[in-house]
Residue, then its C-alpha position, 0 to 999 in steps of 0.5 A: x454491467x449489472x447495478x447494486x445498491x447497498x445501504x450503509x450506516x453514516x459511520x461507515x459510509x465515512x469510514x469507507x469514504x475516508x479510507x477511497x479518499x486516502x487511497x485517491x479512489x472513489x468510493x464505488x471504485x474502491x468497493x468493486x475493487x474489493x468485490x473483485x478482490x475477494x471474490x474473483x481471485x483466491x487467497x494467497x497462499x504464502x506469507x509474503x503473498x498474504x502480507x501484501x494483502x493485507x498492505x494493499x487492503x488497508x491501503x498501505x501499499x502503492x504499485x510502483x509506477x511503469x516509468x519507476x519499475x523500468x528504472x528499477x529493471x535496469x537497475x545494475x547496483x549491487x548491494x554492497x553499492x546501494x548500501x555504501x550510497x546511503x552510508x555516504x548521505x549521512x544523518x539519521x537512518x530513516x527507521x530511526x526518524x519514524x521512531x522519533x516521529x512515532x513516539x513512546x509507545x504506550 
């Protein structure tokens, strides 16, 4: 494996150091991760492709993980099923608590 060293300002180095520390990567990790990224594999070329992109790049989408995706595989629910669970739980719709938390737009 080859070595590279790049110089970066102050400002961006904690830009790039805060958003590997949000995503739980170290900073070299997350900069070949992108390298790889965009080099190695070609852009998406549908919608929902580019979306989860552009999600994962601003650290915004998770994998989910081995354990969650088998359960999730062997999962029989219908729709009609999950959507009467959540009318059972009660209380506020999630999307209406993230408005409330969000705040008015400005």
């Amino acid at each position: 494996m080859t070595t590279v060293t790049l110089e970066l300002s102050s400002d961006i180095y904690q830009q790039l150091y805060d958003k590997s520390n949000k995503k739980g990567r170290t900073v070299e990790k997350m900069i070949q991760e992108w390298i790889i990224e965009h080099i190695a594999s070609p852009p998406p070329t549908n919608l929902p492709e580019q979306a989860r992109q552009i999600l994962n790049t601003a650290g915004l989408e998770t994998q989910l993980s081995p354990e969650l995706q088998k359960l999730a595989e062997n999962s029989t629910a219908t729709l009609e099923q999950v959507q009467a669970a959540f009318a059972r739980a009660g209380g506020q719709p999630l999307s209406e608590m993230v408005i409330e938390m969000r705040g008015p737009k400005v």
